[in-house]
C-alpha positions as CSV (number, residue, x, y, z in Angstrom):
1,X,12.2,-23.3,36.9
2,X,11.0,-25.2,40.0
3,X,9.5,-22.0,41.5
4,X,7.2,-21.3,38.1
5,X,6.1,-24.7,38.6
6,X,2.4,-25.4,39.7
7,X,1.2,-29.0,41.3
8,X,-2.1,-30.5,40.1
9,X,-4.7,-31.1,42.9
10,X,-8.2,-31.4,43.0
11,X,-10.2,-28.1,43.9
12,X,-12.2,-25.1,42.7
13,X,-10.8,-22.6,41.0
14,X,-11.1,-19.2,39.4
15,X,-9.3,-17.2,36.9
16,X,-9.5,-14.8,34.5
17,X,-7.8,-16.2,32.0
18,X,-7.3,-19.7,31.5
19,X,-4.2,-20.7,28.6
20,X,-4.5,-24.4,27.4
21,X,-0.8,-26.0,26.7
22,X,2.7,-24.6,27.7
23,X,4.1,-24.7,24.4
24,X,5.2,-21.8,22.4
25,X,1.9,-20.1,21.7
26,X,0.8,-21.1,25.3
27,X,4.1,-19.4,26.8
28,X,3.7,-16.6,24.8
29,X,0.5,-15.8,25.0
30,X,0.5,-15.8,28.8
31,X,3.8,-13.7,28.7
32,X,2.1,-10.8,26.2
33,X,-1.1,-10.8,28.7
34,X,1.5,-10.0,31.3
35,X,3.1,-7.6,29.2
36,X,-0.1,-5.7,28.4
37,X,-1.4,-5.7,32.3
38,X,-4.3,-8.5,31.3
39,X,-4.8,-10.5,33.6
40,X,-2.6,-9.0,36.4
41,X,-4.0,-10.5,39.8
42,X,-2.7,-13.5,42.1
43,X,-4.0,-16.3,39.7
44,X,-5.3,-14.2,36.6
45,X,-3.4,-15.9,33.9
46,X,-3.5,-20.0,34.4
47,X,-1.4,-21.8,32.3
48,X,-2.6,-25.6,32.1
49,X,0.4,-28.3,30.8
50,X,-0.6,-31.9,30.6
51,X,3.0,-33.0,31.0
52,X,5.1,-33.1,34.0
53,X,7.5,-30.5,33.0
54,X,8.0,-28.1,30.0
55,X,8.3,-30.3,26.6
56,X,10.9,-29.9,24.1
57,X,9.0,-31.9,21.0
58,X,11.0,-31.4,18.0
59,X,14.3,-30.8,20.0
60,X,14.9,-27.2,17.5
61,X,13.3,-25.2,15.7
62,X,14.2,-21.9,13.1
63,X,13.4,-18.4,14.0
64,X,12.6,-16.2,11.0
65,X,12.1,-12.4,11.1
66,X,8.6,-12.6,12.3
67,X,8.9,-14.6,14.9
68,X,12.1,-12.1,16.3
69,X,9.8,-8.8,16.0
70,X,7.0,-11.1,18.2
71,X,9.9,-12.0,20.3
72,X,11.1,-8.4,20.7
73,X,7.3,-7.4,21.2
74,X,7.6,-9.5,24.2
75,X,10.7,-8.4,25.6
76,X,13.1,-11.8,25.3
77,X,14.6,-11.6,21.6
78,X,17.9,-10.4,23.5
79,X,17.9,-13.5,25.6
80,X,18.5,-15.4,22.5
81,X,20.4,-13.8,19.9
82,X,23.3,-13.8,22.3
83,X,23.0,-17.6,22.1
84,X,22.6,-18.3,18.9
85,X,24.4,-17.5,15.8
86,X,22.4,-16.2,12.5
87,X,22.6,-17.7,9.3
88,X,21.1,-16.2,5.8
89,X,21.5,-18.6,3.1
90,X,20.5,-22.3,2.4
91,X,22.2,-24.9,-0.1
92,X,19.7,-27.3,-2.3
93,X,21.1,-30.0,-4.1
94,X,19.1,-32.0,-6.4
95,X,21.0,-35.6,-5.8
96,X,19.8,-36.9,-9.3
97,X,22.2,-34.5,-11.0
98,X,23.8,-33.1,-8.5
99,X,23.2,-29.6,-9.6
100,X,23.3,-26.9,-6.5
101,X,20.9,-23.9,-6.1
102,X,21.8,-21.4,-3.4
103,X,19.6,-18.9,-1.9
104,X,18.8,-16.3,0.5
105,X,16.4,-16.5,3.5
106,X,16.0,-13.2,3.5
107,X,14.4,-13.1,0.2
108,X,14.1,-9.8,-1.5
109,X,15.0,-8.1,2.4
110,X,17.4,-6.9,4.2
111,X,17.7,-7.3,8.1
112,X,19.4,-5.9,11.3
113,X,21.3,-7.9,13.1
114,X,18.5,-8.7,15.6
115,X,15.9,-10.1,13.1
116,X,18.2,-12.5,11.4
117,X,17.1,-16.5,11.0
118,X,18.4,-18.3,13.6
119,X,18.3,-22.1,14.6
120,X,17.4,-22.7,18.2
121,X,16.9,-25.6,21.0
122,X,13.1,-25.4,21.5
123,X,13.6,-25.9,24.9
124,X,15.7,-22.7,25.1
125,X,12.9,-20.9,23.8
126,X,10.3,-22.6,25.8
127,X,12.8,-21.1,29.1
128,X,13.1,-18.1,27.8
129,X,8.9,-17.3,27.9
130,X,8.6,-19.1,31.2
131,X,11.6,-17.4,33.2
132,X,9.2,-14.1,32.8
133,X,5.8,-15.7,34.4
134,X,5.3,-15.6,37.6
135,X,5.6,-18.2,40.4
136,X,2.3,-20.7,39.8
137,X,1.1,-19.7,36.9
138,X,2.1,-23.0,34.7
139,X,0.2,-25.6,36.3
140,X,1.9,-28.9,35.3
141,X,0.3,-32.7,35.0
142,X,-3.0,-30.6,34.3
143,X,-5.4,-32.8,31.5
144,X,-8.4,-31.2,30.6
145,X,-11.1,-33.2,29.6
146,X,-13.9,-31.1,29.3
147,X,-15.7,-27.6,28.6
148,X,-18.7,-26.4,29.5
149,X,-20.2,-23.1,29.6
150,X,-22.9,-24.1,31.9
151,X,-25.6,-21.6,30.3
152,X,-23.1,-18.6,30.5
153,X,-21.7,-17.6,27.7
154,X,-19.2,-15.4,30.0
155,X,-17.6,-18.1,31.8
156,X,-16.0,-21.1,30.7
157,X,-16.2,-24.3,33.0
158,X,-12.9,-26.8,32.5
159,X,-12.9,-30.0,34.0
160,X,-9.0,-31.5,34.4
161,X,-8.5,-35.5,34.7
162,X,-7.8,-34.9,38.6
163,X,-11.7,-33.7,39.0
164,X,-10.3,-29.7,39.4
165,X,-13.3,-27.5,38.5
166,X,-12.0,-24.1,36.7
167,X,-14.0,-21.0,36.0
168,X,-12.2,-18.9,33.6
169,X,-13.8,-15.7,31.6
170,X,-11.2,-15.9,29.1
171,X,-10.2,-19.4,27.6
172,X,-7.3,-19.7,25.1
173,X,-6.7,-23.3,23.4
174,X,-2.6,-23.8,22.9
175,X,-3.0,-27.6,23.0
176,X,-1.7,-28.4,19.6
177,X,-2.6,-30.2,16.4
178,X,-5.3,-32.3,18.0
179,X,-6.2,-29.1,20.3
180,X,-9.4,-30.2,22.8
181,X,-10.6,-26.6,22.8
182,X,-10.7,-26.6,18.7
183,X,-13.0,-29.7,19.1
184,X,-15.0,-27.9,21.6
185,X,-15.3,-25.0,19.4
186,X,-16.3,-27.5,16.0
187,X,-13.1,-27.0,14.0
188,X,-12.4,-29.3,11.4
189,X,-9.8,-32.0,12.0
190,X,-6.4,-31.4,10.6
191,X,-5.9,-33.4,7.5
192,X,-3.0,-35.3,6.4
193,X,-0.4,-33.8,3.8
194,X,0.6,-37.4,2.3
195,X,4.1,-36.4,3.6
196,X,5.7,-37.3,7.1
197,X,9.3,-36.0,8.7
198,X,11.7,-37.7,10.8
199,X,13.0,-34.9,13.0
200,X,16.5,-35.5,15.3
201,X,19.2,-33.5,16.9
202,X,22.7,-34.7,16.6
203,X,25.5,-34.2,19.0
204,X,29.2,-33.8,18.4
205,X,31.1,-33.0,21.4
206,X,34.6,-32.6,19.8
207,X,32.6,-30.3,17.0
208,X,31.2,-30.8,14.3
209,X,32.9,-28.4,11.8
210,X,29.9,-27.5,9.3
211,X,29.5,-24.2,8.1
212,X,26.3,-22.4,8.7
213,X,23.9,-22.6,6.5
214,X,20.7,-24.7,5.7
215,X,21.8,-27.7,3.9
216,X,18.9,-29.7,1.9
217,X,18.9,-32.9,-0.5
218,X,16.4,-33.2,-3.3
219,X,16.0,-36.8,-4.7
220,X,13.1,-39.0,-5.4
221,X,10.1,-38.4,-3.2
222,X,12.7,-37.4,-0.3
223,X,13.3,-33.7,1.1
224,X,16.7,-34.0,3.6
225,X,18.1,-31.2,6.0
226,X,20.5,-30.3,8.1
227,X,21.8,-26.6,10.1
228,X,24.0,-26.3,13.2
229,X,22.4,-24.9,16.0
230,X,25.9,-24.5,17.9
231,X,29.3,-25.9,17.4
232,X,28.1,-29.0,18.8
233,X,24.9,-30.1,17.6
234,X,22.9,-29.9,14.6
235,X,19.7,-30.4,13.5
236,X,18.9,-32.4,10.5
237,X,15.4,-33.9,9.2
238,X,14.0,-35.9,6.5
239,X,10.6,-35.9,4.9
240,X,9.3,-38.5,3.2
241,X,6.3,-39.4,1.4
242,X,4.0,-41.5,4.4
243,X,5.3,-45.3,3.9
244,X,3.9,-47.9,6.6
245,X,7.1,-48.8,8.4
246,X,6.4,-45.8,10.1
247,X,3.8,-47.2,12.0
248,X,6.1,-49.7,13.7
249,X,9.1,-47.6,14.0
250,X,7.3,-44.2,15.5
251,X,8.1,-45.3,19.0
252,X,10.9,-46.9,19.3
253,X,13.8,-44.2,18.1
254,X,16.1,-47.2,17.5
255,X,14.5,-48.5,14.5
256,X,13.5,-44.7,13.5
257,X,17.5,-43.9,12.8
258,X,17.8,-47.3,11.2
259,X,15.1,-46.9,8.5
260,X,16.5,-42.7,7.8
261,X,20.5,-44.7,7.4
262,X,19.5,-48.3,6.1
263,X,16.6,-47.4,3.7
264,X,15.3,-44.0,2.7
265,X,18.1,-42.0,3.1
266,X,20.1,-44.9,2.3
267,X,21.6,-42.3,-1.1
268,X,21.9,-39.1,0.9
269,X,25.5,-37.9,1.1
270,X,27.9,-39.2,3.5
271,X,28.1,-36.2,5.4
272,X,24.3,-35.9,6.1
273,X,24.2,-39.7,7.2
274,X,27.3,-39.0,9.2
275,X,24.7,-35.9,11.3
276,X,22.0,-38.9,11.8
277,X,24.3,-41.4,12.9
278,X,25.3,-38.7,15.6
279,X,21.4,-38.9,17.0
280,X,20.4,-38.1,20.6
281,X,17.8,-41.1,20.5
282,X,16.3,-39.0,23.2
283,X,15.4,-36.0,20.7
284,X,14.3,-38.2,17.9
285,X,10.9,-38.7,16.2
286,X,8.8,-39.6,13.5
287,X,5.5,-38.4,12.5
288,X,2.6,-37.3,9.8
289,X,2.8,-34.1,8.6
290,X,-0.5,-32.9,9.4
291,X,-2.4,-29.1,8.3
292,X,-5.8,-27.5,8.8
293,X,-7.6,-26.9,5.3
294,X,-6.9,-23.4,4.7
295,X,-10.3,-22.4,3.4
296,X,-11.5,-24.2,7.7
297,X,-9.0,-21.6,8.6
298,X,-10.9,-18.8,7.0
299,X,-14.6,-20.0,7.8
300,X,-14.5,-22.4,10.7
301,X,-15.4,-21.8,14.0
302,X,-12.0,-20.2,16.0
303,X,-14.2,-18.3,18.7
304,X,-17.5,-18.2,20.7
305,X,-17.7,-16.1,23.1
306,X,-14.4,-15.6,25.2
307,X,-13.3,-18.6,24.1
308,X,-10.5,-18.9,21.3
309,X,-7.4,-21.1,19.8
310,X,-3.6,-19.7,18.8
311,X,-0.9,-21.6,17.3
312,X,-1.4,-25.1,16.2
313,X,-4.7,-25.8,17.9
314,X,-5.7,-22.7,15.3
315,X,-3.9,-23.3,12.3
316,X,-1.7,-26.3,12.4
317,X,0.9,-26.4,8.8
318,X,3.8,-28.2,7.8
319,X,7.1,-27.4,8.6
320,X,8.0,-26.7,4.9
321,X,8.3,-22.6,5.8
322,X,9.5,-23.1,9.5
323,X,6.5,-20.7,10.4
324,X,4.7,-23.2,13.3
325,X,6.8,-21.7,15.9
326,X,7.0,-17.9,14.9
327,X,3.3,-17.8,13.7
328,X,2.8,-19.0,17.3
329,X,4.6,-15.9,18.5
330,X,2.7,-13.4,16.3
331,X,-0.1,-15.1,17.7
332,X,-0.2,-14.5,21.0
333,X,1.2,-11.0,20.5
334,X,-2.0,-10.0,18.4
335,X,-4.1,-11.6,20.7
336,X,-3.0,-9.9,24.0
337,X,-3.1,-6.6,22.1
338,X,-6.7,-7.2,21.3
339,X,-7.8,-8.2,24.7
340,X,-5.9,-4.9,25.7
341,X,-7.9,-2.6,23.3
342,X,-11.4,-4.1,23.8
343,X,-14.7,-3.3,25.9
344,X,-15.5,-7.0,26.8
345,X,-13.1,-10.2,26.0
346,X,-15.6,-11.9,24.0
347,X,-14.6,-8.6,21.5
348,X,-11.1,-8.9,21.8
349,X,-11.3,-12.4,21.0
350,X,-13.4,-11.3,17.6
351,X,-11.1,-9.0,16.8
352,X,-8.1,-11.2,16.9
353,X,-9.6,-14.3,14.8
354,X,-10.5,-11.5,12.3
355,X,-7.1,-10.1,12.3
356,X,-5.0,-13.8,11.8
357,X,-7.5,-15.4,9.8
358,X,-6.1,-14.4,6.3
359,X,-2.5,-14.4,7.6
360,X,-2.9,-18.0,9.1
361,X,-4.6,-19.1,5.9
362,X,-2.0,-17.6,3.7
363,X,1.0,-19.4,6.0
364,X,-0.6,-22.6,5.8
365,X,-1.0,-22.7,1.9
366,X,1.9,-21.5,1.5
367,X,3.8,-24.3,3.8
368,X,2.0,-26.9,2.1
369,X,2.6,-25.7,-1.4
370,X,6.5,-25.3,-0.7
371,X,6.7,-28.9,0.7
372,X,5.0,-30.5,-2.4
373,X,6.4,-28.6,-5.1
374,X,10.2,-29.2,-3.1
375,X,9.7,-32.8,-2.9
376,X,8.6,-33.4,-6.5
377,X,4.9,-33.4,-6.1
378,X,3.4,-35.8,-3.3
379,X,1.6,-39.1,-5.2
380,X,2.2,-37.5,-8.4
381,X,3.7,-39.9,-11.3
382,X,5.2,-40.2,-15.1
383,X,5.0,-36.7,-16.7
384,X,3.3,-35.0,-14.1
385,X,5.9,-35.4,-11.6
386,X,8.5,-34.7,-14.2
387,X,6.6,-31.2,-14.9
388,X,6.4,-30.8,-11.0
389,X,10.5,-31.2,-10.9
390,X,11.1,-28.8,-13.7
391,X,8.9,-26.1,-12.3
392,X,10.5,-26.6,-8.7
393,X,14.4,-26.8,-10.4
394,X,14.0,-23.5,-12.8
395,X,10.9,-21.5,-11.3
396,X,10.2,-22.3,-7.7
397,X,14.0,-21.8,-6.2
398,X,14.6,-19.0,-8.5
399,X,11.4,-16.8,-8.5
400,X,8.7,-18.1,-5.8
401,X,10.8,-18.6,-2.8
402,X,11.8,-15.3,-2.5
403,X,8.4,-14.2,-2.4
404,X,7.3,-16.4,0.0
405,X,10.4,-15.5,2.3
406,X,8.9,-12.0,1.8
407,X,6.2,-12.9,4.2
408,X,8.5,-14.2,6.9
409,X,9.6,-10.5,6.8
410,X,6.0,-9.8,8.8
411,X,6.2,-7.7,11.8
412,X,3.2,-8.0,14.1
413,X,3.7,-5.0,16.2
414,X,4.2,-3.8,19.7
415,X,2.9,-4.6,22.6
416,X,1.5,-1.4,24.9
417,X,0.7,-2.1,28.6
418,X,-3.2,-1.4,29.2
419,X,-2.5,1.8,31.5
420,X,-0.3,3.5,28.5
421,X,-2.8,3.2,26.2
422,X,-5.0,5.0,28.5
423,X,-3.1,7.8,29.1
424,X,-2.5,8.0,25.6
425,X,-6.3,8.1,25.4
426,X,-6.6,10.6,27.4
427,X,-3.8,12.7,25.9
């Protein structure tokens, strides 16, 4: 990686596009540019990472159908399905009476053996993207601070923390949940779901001998999780409705593990406390679950000009579907496509807000209403809650879900290099 890595120093610089974040949707989005011959000169496609190296947040993450025809799009899918092994159903065990639904990711589908869901190391994703940039295009320890058009609505000016000055006609805002380009472009702030999630990955280097498949545990105001990723580690989570221990415990991973084994998922099977007492303290964290308002997805401000968002920065949602990380990837796919096709960038960037908005919406409700209804109804007491149970127990599992996994099924299309589609053109 050390030859794809870019130092930060202060200077002038131009580019013609500019990506903010080296996440997924920042990774991506700079590799489908590539892919479609945007942004092809020395220094075209900037990638700007405020940390020191690539960041592995979250430690895994689960790759539904969509996110493999995105990933196939971009021409790595095959770099990863030799790693990791596929899994199609999921476990859900309602610890008050122990009664055991099992279902089908694949919902009402069914799938090749490339497109399967698959658990992965984020970092191994995050590698996979970069390995196909070229040398310099991530610039790392990059902060920017500001935006400025500077009375050109064709140029955007970025200001970094070390006083760089970059001049970019295309700007793309990867930087996450609290994304400085969504600010810049008036988005609303993402509002809390009630709901936070301790996240961690667990090591076992003898083995760990569990099957694979999605294990979850229902019980009162408590969603638990756990799927291998290989046949040594495994991911596991726990959401929980927002308590203020977390506050405290956040930082200091320690005291995260012993509030998941001492007190709230002090009644969670042996087995599953077994996975959390096996924590890399190192991969383990604790934070808000946090979503954009779907109808601010639909109406708020995601362009001007050249200048746009993809991923979280666009349309954070909680992890309830999985879909952060593969609408990410069907982001940046639609996105280079439509800087591809159009007559001026600022068009291209039109078209592609106007193509994800309803998508992006429709992910994001959907998230959230999984999460509430699967946890018992967030802040919701006495019958309500009991109503909230019954519906997820006899309708939710049995009829909904598989609708909603319908969607995963999304594919966003290919990805054409710019001098193909002429020549198709002129064909």
């Amino acid at each position: 990686m050390a030859d794809r890595i870019g130092t930060a120093a202060a200077m002038d610089v131009e580019a013609e596009v500019v990506i903010v974040g080296a996440g997924i949707a920042g990774l991506a989005t700079a590799l489908a540019l590539r892919r479609v011959g945007v942004g092809m000169s020395p220094g075209g496609v900037l990638v700007l990472e405020r940390h020191a190296q690539l960041r592995s947040a979250g430690a895994a993450l689960t790759i539904f159908p969509n996110g493999w025809f995105a990933l196939r799009a971009l021409g790595v899918a095959h770099k990863l399905t030799s790693r990791y092994d596929a899994f199609e159903t999921s476990r859900v065990t309602t610890l008050e009476n122990g009664a055991t639904q099992v279902f089908r990711f694949a919902g009402r589908k069914t799938s090749g053996d490339d497109v399967k869901v698959r658990p992965m190391h984020r970092k191994a994703l995050l590698e996979a993207l970069a390995e196909e940039l070229p040398p310099g295009t991530i610039r790392f320890s990059s902060r920017l601070v500001s935006i400025d058009s500077e009375g050109s609505p064709e140029v955007a000016v970025l200001r970094l923390d070390d006083d760089t000055v970059i001049r970019s006609k295309v700007l793309i805002g990867c930087d996450g949940v609290h994304s400085v380009v969504a600010q810049w472009l008036g988005m609303s702030e993402p509002a809390s779901s009630g709901r936070s999630a301790v996240r961690g990955l667990s090591v076992f280097p003898d083995g760990h001998g569990l099957k694979k498949e999605l294990r979850q545990f229902l019980s009162e105001g408590l969603r638990a999780g756990m799927v291998p990723i290989s046949d040594t580690d495994v991911y596991w989570f726990l959401v929980n409705t927002t308590i203020p221990a977390e506050k405290e415990a956040a930082s200091d991973p320690e005291k995260i593990l012993r509030e998941v084994t001492d007190n709230l998922g002090r009644n969670m099977p042996a087995e599953y406390l077994d996975v959390a007492r096996h924590s890399d303290l190192g991969n383990l964290s604790w934070a808000p679950l946090l979503y954009r308002h779907p109808w601010a997805i639909l109406t708020g401000p995601a362009a001007r000009g050249a200048v746009t968002v993809a991923g979280d920065a666009f349309h954070p949602m909680t992890p309830d579907m999985a879909q952060g990380g593969c609408s990410a990837l069907e982001d940046a796919v639609v996105l280079a496509r439509a800087l591809s096709r159009a007559a001026t960038p600022a068009d291209g960037v039109a078209a592609y807000v106007s193509e994800r908005r309803w998508r992006a919406a429709w992910m994001v409700a959907g998230a959230y209403l999984s999460g509430w209804v699967q946890q018992g109804g967030t802040n919701v007491q006495g019958v309500r809650r009991y109503m909230v149970r019954l519906f997820r127990d006899w309708v939710f599992y049995r009829f909904l879900f598989p609708r909603l996994a319908d969607t995963m099924w999304f594919n966003c299309g290919e990805l054409v290099e710019r001098k193909e589609q002429e020549k198709t053109h002129s064909e």
